[in-house]
C-alpha positions in Angstrom: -134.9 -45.3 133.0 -133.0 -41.9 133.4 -132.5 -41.2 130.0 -129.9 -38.5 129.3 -129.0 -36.3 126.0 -127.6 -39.0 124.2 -129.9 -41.1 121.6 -126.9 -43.9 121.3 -127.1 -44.5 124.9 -130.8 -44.7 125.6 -131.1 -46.9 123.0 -128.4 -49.1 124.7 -130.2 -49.2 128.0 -133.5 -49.5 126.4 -132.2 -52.4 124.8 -130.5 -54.2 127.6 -133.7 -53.4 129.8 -136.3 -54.8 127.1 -134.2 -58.1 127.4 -133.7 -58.1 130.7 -137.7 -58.0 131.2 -138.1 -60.5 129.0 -135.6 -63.1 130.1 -137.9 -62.5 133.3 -141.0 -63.6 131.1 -142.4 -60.1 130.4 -144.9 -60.5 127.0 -145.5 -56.9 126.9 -142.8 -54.4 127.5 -143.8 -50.6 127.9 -140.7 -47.8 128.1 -141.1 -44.9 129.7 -141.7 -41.5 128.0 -138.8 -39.8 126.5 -137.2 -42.7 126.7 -134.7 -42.2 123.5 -134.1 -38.5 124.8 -134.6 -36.3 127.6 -132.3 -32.9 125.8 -130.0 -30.8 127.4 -132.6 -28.4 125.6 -136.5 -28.8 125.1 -135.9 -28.3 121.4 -133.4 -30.9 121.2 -136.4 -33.3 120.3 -137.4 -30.8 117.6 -133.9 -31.9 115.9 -134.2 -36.4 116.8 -137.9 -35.9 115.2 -138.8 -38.9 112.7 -141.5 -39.6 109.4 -143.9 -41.9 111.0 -142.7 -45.3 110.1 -139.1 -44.3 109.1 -136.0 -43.9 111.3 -133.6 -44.9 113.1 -135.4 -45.0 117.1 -138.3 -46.7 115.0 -135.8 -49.0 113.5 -134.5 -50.0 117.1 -137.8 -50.4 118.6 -138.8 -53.0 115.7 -136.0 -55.0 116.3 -136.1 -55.1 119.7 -139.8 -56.2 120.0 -138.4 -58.5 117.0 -135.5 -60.1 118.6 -137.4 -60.7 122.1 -140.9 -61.7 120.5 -142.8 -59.0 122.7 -145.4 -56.2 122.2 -143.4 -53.6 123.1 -145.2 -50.0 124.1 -142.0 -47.4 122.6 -142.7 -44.8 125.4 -142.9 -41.7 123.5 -141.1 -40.6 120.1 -140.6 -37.6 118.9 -142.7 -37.8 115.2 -142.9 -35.1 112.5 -145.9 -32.6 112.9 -147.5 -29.7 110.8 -145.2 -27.3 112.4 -142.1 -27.5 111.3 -140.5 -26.5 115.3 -142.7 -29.0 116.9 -143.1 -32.6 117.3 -145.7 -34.9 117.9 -144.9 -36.8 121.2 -145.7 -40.5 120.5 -146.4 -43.5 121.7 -145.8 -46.2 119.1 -146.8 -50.3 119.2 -144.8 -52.9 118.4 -146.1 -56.9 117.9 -143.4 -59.5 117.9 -142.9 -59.6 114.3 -141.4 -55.8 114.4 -145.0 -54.4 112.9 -146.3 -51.1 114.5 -149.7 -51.9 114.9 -150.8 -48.8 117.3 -149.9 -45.1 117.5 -151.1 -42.6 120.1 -150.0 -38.7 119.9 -150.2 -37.4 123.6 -153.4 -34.8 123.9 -152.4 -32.9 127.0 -149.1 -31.1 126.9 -148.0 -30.1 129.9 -147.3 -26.6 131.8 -145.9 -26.0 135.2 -144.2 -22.7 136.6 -142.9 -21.4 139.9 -139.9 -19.5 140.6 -138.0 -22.4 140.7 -139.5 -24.7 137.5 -140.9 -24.1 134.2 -142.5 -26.4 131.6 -144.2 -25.6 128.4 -144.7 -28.3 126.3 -146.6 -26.7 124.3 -143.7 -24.9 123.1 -142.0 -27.6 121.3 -145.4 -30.5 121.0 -147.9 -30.3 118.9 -151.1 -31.9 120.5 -152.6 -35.6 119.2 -156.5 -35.6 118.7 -156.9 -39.3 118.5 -158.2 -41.6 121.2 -156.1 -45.0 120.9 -156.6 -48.3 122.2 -154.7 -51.3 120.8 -155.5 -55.4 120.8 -153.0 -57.7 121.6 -153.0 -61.7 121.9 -151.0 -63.6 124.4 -152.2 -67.3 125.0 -155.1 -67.5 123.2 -156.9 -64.5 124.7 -157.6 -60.8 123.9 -156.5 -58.1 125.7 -157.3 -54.7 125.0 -155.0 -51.8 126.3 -155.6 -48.3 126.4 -152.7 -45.8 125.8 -151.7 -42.6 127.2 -148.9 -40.1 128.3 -147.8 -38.8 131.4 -150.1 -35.4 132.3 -153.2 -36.7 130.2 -153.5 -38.9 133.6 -155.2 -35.8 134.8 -158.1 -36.3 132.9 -160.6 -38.7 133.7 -162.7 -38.0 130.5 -159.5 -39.3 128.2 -160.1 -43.1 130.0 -163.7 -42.6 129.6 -163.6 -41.8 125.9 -162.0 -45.6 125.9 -164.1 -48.7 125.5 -163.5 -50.7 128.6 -160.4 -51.7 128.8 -158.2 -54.8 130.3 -155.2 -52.3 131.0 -154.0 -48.9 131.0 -150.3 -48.2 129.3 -149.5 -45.0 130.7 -145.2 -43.4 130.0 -144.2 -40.5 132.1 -141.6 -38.4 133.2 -143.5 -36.8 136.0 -141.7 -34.1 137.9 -140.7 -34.6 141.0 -141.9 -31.9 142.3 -146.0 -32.6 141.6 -144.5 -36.6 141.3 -144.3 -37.0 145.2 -147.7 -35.5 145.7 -150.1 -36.6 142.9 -148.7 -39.6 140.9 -149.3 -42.3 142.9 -152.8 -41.2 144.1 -154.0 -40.6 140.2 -152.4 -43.7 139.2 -154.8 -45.8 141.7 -157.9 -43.4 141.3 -157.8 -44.2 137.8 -157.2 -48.2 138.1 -160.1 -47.6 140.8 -162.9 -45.9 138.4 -162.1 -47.5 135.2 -162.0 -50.8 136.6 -158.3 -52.2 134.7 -155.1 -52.3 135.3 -153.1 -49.8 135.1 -148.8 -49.8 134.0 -147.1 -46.9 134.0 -143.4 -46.9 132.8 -141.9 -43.6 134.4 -138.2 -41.9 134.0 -136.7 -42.0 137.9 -133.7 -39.8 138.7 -131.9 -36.6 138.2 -131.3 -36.1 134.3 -128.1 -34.8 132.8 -130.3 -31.3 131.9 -130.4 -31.3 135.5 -133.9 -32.6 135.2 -135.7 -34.4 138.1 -138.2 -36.8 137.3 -140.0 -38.8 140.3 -140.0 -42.4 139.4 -142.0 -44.8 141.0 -143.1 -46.8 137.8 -146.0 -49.5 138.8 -148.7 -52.0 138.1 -151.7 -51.5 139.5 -154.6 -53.9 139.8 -158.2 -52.9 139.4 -158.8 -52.4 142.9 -156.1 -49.9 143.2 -153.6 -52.1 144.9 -150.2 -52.1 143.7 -148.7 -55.5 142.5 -145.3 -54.0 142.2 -143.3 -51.3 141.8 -139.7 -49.5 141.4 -138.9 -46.6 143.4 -136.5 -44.8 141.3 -133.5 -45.3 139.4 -132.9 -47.9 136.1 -135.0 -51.2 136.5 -138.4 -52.7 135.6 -141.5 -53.8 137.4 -143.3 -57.3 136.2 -146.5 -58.8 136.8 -149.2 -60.8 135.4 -152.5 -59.5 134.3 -155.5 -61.5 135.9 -158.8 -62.1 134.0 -160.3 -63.6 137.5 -159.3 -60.7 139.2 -160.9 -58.3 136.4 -164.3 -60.3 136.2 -164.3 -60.3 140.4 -164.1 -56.4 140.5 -166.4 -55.9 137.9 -169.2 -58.4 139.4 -169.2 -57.4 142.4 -168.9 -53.5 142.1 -170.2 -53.6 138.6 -169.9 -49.2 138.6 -169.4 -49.6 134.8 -172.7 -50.6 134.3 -173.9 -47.7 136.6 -172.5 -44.9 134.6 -175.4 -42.4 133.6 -173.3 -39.9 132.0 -171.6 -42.1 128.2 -170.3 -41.0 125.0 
């Protein structure tokens, strides 16, 4: 997505691209982060902030995993915290009945200056404490995913604090700026060490705040090869996760069992 300043519209194009993905045969839809808002103003969020389990982005996002009978992954949503001029930036999970069934508050807020940018998430987020994965059946089988946001990607000990996972849900707006340089080689270091699969649902484009995000949403398998992926701009990216292709990697590089430093 290139989500823009206006909550009505967002929710319009998240909507259209949730079917979209599942006309295609998607079972498990994830939305990029800030996907109901990216404000003219980083307070702007401060003012769309929802009760956990009340309102109307919530509302949406149930009906949507609802009407398409998908999990779907709500990006982030901006969620009431302690401080009253914060928010807490959340991922939410939906099942196909419309039931939220997961919730992860992102742990690493951002910050990034130079003469030219500045971000300070911190200013306006309140920071999550809880590690989150989620359960999900599709076909008779299990499949556990792990949830993240955007900069917690730069830190290893986050996936490690996971148990082993089958996939990696992972919403960004990376900047473009550290985007082009380090998105794609963390995204694939990561599938690489933890062994899974890796999705990443990113914003792509210049923003109405004048905003540039870098795109390049993608699924990654657990060798670090990329099954697919969009460039930039208003799509989605499908593929199919592999329980072969997870027991291969893990057999015959088994560097899960090697770890000597757990918990």
């Amino acid at each position: 997505m290139i989500s823009s300043a206006s909550l009505a519209e967002n929710l319009e194009t998240a909507s259209h691209l949730v079917h979209s993905a599942a006309q295609a045969g998607a079972k498990v839809i994830a939305l990029p982060e800030y996907f109901c808002l990216m404000g003219l103003q980083d307070t702007d969020k401060v003012q769309a902030r929802e009760s956990f389990g009340k309102g109307p982005i919530q509302t949406a996002m149930q009906n949507l995993a609802l009407k398409n009978q998908v999990y779907l992954i709500a990006g982030t949503i901006p969620l009431e915290a302690s401080d009253k001029n914060k928010v807490l930036n959340s991922t939410l999970v939906f099942d196909p009945h419309g039931l939220c069934i997961a919730r992860y508050d992102k742990m690493h807020l951002f910050g990034f200056e130079t003469s030219q940018e500045r971000y300070q998430e911190s200013e306006t987020i309140e920071a999550g404490r809880q590690v989150t994965t989620v359960r999900i059946q599709d076909q008779g089988k299990d499949w556990v995913l792990g949830l993240s946001i955007c900069y917690d990607l730069r830190f290893p000990e986050l996936y490690r604090q996971h148990e082993v996972v089958d996939c990696q849900v992972i919403p960004a707006a990376f900047t473009h700026t550290t985007g082009k340089d380090h998105w794609e080689i963390l995204l694939r270091a990561r599938a690489i060490e933890n062994q899974c699969y890796f999705l990443a649902s990113a914003q792509g484009g210049l923003h109405q705040n004048r905003r540039q995000t870098w795109g390049q949403s993608m699924l990654i398998d657990p060798w670090g090869q990329i099954v697919q992926q969009l460039p930039t701009g208003e799509g989605f990216v499908i593929g199919q996760l592999q329980s072969k292709t997870l027991n291969e990697v893990r057999s015959k590089l088994p560097a899960l069992k090697h770890r000597k430093l757990v918990g």
